[in-house]
N, C-alpha and C positions, 0 to 999 in steps of 0.2 A: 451554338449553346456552349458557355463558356463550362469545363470540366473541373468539377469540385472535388478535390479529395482531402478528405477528413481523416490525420493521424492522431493518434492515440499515442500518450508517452507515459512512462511508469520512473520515477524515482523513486528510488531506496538508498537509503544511507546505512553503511555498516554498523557492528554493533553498539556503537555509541548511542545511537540514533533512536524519532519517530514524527513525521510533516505532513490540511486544507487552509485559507489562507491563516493565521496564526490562529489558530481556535484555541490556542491550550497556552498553558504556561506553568510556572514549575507549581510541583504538587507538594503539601503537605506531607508529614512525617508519619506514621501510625496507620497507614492506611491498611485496607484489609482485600482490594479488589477493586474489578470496577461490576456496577450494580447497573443493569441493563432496565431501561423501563419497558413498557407489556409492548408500546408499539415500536421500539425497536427489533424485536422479538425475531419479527419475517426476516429483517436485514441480514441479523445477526447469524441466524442458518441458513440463508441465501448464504451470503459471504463463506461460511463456515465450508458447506457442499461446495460451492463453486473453488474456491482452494483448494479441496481435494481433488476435486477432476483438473483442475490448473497443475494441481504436482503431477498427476499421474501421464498428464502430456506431456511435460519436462523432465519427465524421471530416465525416462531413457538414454538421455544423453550424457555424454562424461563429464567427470568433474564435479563438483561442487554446485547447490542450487539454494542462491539465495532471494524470496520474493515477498513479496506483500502482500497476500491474497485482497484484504479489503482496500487496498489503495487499486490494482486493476479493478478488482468491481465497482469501485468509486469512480473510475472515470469513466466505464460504460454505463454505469446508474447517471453520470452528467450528459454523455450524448445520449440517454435513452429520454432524458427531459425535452429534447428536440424531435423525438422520431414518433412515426404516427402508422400504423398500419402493417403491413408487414413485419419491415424493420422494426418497429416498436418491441411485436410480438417475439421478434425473435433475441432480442434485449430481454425480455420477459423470462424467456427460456432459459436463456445461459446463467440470469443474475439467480434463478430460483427462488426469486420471494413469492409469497404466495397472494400478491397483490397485485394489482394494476393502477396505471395511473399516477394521479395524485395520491391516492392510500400509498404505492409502493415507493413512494420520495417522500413521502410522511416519514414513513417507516427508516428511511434510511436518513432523514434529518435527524431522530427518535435515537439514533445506533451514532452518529456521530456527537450529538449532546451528552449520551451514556458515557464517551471517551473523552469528552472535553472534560466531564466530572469527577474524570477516574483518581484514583487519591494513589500516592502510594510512600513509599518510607526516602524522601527527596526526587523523587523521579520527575521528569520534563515529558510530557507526550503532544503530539500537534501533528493537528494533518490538514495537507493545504490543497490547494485546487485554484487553476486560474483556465483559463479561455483567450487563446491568440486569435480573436479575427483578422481577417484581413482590414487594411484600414479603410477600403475600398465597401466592403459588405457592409448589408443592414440585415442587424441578427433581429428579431424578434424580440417586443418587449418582453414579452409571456416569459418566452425563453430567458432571458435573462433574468430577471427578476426570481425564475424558478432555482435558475444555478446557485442566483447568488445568496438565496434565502433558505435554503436548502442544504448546498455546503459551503458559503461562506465565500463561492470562489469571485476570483478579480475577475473583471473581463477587460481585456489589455489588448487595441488593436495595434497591429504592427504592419508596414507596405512589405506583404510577400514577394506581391507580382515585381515591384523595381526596388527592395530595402535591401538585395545583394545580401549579406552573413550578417546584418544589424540583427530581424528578428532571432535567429539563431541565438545568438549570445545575449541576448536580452531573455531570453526564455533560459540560457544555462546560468545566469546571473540570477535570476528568481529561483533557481533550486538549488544553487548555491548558498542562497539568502534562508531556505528554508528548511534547510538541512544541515543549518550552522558550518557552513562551509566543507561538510561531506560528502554532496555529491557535488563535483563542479562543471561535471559534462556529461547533462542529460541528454543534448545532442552532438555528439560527435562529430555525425557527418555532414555536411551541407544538407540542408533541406530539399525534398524533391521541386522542379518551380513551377509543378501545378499546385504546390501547398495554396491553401485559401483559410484555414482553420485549423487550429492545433489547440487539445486539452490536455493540462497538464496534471500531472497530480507526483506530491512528493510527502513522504514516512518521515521522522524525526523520532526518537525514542531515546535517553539517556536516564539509567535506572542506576542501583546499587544492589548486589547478588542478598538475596535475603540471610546466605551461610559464605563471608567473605573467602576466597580463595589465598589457602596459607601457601606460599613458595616454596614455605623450608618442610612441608608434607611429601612434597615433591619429587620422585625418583622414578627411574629407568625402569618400565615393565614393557610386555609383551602382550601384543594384542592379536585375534583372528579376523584376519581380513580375506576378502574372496583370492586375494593373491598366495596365501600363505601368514604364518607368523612373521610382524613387523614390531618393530620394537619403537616408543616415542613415551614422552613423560608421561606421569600417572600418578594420581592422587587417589590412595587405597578410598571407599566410600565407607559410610558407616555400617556398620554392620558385624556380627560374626565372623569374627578372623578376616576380616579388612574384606568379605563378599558383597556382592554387589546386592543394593537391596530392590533395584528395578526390575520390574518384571519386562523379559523382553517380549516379544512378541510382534505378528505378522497379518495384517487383511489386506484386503486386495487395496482398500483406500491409503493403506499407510503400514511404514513400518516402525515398529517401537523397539529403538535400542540403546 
């Protein structure tokens, strides 16, 4: 029995950025938000929760943490369109909508239509999703038809088992293409050569700050850090005598600073 293993891949593009397959394009001036409809609802606190337990597994580690929350659950909501029983359930779990089935890929076409229609003052938003089978396998029509009406995504086979570093770069070529060339190496390393299936999903996002950031504001302060006082640019905020007017604050899900 030949051994199937199914990776999962996440692209994200820096702050320029937001990429399923082009669902979006650039947004109108005057906008005020994006406006969620009732059955995107589950998606959108699925999503919501599931990023906060996503940061709190990453938090610990050093350094800087930058991620996507709804693009991972985007592409476990795309293998969870294939999985049945167990594994289904336990898709169920992690994404926490409070759906099953077709209702919970309702719901999460429902959350990606909300962002296709998001307006904003010139901003670009798009989120993409493709599916590499192998060129070997027969995926399901059910399945397929679910991916792709659902989020939009390609399904693109490629020869794992003899295509050598072709499928590779044809997949970091597709989130190059959909990331407006921000992310160029969604896979780095050689693929493992049990690959048989790979889904992909990539963020795109380029907006303009609602209160532009002035340069010549800009001067040398001092900040508290867990190491001690470190000094780096600073932009007094509005406020009484240039004070901060954010409230900081701390829960176990998150800290606000």
């Amino acid at each position: 029995m030949r051994h199937m293993l199914l990776t999962l891949l996440l692209a994200a593009a820096a702050l320029h950025p937001l990429a399923w397959p082009s669902r979006a394009a650039a947004q109108p001036a005057g906008g005020t938000g994006i406006e969620i409809s009732p059955e995107a609802v589950g998606a959108a606190s699925g999503a919501t929760a599931f990023g906060l337990e996503l940061y709190r597994s990453l938090a610990p580690r050093d350094g800087n943490i930058f991620i996507s929350p709804v693009s991972v659950a985007g592409v476990l909501a795309m293998a969870y369109a294939g999985a049945a029983g167990d594994t289904a359930e336990a898709f169920e779990g992690a994404l926490g909508i409070p759906y099953r089935g077709e209702a919970l890929l309702k719901s999460w076409k429902g959350l990606l239509d909300s962002l296709d229609a998001a307006s904003g003052d010139g901003s670009e938003l798009s989120l993409a999703g493709s599916v590499w089978p192998d060129s070997a396998a027969k995926l399901r029509r059910g399945y397929v038809r679910s991916v792709e009406r659902t989020f939009g995504a390609k399904v693109l086979p490629q020869d794992f088992a003899g295509g050598g570093d072709a499928p590779r770069l044809a997949i970091n070529e597709w989130a190059a293409r959909e990331t407006r060339d921000r992310v160029r190496d969604l896979v780095p390393m050689p693929l493992p050569p049990d690959t048989r299936l790979v889904l992909a999903n990539a963020v795109y996002f380029k907006g303009g700050w609602r209160e532009p950031f002035d340069r010549a504001e800009t001067s040398e302060g001092r900040f508290r850090a867990p190491s001690g006082s470190v000094a780096g640019p600073y932009k007094p905020p509005p406020g009484p005598g240039g004070e901060s007017v954010v409230d900081q604050g701390e829960r176990p899900e998150y800290s606000n600073l």
